[in-house]
TORBA-864088 format. One record per residue: residue in three letters; x, y, z of N, C-alpha, C in turn. Coordinates in nm, 4 decimals. Layout:
% residues N
+-----+----------+----------+----------+----------+----------+----------+----------+----------+----------+
|  aa |   n.east |  n.north |     n.up |  ca.east | ca.north |    ca.up |   c.east |  c.north |     c.up |
+-----+----------+----------+----------+----------+----------+----------+----------+----------+----------+
| ALA |        X |        Y |        Z |        X |        Y |        Z |        X |        Y |        Z |
...
+-----+----------+----------+----------+----------+----------+----------+----------+----------+----------+
END
This chain:
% residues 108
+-----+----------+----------+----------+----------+----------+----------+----------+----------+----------+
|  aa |   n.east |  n.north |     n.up |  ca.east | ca.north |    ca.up |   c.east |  c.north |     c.up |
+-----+----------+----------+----------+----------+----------+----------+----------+----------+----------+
| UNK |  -0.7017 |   0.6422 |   1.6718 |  -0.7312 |   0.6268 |   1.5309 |  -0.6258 |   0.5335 |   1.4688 |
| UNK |  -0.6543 |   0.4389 |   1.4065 |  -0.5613 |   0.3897 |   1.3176 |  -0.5054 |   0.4135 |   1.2224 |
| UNK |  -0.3475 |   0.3522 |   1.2020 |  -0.2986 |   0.4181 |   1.0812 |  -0.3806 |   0.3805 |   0.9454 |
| UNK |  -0.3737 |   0.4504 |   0.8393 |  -0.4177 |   0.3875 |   0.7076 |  -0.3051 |   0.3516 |   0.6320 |
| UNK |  -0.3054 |   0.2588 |   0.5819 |  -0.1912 |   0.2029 |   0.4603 |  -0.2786 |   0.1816 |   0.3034 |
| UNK |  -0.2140 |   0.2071 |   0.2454 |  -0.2958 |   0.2211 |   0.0884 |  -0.1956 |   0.1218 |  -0.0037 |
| UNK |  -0.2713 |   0.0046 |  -0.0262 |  -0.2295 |  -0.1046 |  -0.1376 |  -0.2875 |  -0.0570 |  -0.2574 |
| UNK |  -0.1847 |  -0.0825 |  -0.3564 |  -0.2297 |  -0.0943 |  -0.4506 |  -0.1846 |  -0.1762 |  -0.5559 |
| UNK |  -0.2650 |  -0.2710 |  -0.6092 |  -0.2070 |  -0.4011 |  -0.7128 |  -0.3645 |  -0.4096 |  -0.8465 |
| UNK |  -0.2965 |  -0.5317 |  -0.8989 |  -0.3493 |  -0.5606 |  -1.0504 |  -0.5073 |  -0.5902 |  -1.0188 |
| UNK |  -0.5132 |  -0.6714 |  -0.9079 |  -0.6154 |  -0.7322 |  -0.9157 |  -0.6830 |  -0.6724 |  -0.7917 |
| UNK |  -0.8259 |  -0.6233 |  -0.8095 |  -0.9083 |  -0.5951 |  -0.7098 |  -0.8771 |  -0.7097 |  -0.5738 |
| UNK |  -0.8941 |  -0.8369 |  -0.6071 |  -0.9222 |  -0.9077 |  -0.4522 |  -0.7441 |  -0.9293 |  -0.3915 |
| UNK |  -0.6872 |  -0.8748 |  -0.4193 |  -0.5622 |  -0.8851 |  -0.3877 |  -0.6097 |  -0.7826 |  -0.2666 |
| UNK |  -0.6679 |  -0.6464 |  -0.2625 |  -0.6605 |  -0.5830 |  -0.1837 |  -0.7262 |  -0.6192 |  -0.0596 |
| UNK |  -0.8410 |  -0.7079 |  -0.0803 |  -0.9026 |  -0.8230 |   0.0076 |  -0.8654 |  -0.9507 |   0.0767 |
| UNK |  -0.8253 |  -0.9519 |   0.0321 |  -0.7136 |  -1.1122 |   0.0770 |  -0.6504 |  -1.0698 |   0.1518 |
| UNK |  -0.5675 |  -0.9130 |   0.1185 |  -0.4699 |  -0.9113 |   0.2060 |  -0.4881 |  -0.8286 |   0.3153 |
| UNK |  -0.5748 |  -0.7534 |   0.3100 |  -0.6534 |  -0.7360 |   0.4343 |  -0.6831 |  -0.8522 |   0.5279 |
| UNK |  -0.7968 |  -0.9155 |   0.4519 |  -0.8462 |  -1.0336 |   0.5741 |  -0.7538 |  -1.1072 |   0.6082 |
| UNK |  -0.6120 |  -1.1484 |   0.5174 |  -0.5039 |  -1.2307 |   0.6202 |  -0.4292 |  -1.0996 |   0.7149 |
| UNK |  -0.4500 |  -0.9817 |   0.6824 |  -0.3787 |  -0.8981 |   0.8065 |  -0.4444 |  -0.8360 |   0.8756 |
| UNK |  -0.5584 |  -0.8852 |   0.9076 |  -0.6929 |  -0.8006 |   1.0122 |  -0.6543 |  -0.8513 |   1.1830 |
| UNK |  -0.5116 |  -0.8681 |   1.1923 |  -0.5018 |  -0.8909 |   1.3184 |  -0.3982 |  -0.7453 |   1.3911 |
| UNK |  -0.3953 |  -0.6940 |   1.2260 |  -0.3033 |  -0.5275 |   1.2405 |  -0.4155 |  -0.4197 |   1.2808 |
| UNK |  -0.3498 |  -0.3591 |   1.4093 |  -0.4507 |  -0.2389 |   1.3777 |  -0.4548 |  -0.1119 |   1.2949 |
| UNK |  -0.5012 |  -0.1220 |   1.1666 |  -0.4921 |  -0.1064 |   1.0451 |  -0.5966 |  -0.0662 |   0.9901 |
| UNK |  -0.5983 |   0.0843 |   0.9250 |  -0.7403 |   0.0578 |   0.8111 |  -0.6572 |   0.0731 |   0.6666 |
| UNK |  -0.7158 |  -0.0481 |   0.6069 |  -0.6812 |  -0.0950 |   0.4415 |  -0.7682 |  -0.0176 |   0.3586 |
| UNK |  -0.7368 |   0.0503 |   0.2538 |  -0.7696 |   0.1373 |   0.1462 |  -0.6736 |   0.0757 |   0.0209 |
| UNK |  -0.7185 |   0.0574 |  -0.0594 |  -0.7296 |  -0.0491 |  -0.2056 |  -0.7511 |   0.0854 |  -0.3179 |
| UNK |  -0.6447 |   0.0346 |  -0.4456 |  -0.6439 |   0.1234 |  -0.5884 |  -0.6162 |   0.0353 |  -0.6558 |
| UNK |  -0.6533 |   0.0425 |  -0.7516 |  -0.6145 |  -0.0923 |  -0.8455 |  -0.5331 |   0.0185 |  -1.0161 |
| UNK |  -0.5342 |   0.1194 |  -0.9975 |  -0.5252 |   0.2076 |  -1.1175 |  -0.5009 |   0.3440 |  -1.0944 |
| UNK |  -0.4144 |   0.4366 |  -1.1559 |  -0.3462 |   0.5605 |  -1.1304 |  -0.4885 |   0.6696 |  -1.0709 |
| UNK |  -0.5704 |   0.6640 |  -1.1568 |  -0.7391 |   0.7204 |  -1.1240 |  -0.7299 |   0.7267 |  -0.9708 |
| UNK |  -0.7516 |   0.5648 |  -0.9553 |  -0.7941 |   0.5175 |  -0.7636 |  -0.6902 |   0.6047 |  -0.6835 |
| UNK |  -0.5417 |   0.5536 |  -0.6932 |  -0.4231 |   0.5946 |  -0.6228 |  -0.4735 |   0.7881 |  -0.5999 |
| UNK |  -0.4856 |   0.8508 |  -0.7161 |  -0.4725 |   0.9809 |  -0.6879 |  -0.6762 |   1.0027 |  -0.5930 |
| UNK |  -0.7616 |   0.9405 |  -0.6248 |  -0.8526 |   0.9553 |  -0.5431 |  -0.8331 |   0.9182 |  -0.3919 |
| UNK |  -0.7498 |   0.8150 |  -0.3779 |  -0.7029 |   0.7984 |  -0.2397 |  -0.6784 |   0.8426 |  -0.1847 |
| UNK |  -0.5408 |   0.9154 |  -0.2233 |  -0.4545 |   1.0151 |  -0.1615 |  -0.5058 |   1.1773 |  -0.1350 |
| UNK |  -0.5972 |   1.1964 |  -0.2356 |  -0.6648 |   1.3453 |  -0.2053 |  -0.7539 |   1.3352 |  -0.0793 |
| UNK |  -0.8644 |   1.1946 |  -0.0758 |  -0.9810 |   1.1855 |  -0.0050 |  -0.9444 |   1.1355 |   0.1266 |
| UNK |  -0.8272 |   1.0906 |   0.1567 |  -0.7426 |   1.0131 |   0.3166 |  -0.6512 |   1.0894 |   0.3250 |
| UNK |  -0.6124 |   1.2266 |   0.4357 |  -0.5299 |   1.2513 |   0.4812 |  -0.4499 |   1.1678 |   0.5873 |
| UNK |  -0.4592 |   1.0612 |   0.6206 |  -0.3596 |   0.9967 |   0.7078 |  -0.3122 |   0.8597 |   0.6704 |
| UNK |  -0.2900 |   0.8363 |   0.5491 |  -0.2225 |   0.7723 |   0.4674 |  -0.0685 |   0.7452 |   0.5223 |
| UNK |  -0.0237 |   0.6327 |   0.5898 |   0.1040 |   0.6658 |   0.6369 |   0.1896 |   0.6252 |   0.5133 |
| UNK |   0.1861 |   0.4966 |   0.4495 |   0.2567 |   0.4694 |   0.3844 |   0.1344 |   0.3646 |   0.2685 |
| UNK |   0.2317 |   0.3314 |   0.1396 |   0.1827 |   0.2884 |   0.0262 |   0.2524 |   0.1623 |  -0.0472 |
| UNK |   0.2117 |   0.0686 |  -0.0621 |   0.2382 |  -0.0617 |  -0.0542 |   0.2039 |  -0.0930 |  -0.2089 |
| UNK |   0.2489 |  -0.1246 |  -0.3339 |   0.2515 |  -0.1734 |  -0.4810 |   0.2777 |  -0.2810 |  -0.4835 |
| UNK |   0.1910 |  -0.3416 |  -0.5115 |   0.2691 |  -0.4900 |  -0.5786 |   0.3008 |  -0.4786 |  -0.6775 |
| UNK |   0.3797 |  -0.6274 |  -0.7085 |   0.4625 |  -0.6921 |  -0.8111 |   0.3656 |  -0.6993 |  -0.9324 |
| UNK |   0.2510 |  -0.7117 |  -0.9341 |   0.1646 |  -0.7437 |  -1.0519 |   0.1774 |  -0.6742 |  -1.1475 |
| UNK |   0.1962 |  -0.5080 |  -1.1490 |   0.1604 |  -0.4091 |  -1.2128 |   0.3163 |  -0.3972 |  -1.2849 |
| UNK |   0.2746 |  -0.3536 |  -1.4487 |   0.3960 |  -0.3486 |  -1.4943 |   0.5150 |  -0.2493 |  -1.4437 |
| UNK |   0.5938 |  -0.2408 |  -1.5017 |   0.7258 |  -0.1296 |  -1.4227 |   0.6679 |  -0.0037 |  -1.4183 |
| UNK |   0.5988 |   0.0060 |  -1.6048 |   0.6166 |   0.1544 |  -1.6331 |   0.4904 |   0.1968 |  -1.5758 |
| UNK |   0.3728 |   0.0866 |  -1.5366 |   0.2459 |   0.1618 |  -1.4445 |   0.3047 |   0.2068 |  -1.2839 |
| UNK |   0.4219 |   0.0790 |  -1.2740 |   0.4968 |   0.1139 |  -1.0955 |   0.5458 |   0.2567 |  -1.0680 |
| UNK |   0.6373 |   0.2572 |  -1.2031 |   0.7285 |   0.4091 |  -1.1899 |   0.6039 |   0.5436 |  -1.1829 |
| UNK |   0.5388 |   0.4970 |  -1.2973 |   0.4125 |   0.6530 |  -1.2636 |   0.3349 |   0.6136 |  -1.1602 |
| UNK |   0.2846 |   0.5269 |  -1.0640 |   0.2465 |   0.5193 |  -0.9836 |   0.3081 |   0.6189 |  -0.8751 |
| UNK |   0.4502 |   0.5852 |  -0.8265 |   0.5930 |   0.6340 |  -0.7311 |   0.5643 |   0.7896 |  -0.7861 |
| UNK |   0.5825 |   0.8106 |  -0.8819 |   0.5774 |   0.9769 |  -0.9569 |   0.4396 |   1.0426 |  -0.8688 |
| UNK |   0.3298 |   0.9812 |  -0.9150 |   0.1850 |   1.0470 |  -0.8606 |   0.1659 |   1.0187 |  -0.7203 |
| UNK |   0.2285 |   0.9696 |  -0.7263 |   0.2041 |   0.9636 |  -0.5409 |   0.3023 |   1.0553 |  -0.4884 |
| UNK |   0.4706 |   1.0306 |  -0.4714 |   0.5710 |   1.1609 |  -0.4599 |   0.4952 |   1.2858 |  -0.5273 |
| UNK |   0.4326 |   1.3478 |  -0.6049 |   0.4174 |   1.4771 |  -0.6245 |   0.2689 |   1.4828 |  -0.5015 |
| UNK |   0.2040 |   1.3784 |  -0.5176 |   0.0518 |   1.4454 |  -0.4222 |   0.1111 |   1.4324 |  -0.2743 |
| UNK |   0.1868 |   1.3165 |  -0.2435 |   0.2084 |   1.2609 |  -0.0685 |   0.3293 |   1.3033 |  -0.0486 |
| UNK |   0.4315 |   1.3848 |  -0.0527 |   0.6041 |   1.3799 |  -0.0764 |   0.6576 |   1.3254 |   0.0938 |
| UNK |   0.5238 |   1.3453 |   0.2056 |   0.5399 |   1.2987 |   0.3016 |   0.5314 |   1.1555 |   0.3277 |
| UNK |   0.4966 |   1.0902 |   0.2011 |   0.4668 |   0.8936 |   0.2721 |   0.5681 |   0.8384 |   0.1744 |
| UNK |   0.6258 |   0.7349 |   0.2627 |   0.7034 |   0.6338 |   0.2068 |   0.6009 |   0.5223 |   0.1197 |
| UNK |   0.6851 |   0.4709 |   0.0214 |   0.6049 |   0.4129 |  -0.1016 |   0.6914 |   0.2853 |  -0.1024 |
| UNK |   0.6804 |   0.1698 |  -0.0730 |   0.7084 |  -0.0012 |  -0.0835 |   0.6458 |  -0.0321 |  -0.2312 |
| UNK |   0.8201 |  -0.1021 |  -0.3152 |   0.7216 |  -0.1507 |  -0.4119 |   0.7915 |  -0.3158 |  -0.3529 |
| UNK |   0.6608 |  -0.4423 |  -0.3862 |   0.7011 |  -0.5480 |  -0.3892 |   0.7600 |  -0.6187 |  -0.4443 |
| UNK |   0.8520 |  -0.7621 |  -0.4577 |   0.9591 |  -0.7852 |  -0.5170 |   0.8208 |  -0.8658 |  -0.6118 |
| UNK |   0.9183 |  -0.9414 |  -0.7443 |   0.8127 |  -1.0480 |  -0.8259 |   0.8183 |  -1.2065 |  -0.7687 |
| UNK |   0.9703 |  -1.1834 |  -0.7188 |   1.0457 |  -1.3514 |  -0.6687 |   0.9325 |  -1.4006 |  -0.5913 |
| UNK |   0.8717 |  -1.3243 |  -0.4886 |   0.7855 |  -1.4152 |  -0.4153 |   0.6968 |  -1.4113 |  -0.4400 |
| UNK |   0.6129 |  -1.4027 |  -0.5384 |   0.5033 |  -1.4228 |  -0.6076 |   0.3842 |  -1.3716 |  -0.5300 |
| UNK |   0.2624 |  -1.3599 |  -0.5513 |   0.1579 |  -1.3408 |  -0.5402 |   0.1081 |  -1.3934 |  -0.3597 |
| UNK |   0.1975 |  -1.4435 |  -0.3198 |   0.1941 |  -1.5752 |  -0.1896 |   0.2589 |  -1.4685 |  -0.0653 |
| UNK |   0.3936 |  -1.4157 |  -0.1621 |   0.4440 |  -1.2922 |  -0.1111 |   0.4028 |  -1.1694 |  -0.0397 |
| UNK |   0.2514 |  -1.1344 |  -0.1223 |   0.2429 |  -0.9970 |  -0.0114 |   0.2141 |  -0.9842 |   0.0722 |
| UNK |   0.1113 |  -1.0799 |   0.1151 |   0.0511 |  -1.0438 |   0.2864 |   0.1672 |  -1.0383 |   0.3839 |
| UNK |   0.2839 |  -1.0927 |   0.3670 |   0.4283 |  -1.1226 |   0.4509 |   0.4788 |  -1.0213 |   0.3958 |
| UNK |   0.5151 |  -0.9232 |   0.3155 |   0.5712 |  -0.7982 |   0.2599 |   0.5157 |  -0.6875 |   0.3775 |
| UNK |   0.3316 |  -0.7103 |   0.3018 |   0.2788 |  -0.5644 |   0.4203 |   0.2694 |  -0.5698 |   0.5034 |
| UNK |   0.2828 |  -0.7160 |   0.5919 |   0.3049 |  -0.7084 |   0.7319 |   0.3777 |  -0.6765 |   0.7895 |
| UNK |   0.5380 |  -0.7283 |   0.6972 |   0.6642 |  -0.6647 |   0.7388 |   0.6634 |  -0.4913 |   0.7020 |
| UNK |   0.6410 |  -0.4170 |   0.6317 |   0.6392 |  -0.2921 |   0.6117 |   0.5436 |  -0.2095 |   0.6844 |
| UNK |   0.4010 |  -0.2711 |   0.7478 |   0.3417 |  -0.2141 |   0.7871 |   0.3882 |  -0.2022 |   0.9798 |
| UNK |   0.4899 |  -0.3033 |   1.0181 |   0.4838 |  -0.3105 |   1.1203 |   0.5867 |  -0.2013 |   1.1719 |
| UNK |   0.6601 |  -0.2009 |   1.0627 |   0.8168 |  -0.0861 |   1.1236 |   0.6987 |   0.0764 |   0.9982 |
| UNK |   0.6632 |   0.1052 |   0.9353 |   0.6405 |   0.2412 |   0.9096 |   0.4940 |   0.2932 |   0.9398 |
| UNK |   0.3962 |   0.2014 |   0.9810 |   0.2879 |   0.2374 |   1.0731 |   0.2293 |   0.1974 |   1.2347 |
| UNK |   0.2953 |   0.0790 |   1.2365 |   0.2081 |   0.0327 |   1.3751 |   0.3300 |   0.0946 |   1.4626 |
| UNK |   0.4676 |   0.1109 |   1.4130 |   0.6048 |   0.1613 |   1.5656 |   0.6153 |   0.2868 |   1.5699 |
| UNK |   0.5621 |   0.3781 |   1.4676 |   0.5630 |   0.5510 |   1.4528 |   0.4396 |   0.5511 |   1.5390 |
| UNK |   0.3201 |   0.4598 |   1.5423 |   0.2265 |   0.5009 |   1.6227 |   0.2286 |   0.4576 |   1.7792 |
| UNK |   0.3309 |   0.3705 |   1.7832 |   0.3375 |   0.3523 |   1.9476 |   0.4718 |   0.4293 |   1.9988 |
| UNK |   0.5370 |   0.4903 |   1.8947 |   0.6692 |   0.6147 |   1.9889 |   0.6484 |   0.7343 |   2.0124 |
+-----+----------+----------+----------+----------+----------+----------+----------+----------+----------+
END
């Protein structure tokens, strides 16, 4: 079974893009665009390893994001993305995060 990683950013096709540039991970991508989605995610996918935010979303949607997720998941690590590398930035973020907290926990 593959791990699941759960993005969540401003814009719906962000969660698409960055899938199809990382469909060479063995990976299933699950997309929230809003506190609603995030907590439907997390109830309806128990194997959620970790949770990936972009830069898009303001601080104070980031910080309650980190909050609702720590009280529902207290077991998954939560990546927020930097702003410096812009939008160009994430697919190289979740690749790097997805490779050390889902794809190496699943091959040790």
């Amino acid at each position: 079974m593959k791990p699941v990683v759960l993005l969540v950013g401003r814009l719906p096709d962000v969660i698409e893009n960055v899938a199809k540039q990382l469909e060479d991970l063995p990976i299933q991508w699950l997309g929230a665009h809003n506190r609603k989605e995030v907590v439907r995610q997390l109830k309806a996918e128990p194997n959620i390893r970790c949770v990936v935010i972009g830069a898009g979303l303001d601080d104070i949607v980031r910080g309650d994001l980190v909050g609702v997720i720590a009280t529902h998941r207290p077991d998954i690590c939560i990546h927020l993305k930097d702003r410096a590398s812009g939008p160009a930035g994430m697919a190289p973020f979740v690749r790097r995060v997805v490779s050390v907290e889902a794809i190496h926990e699943t091959s040790s």
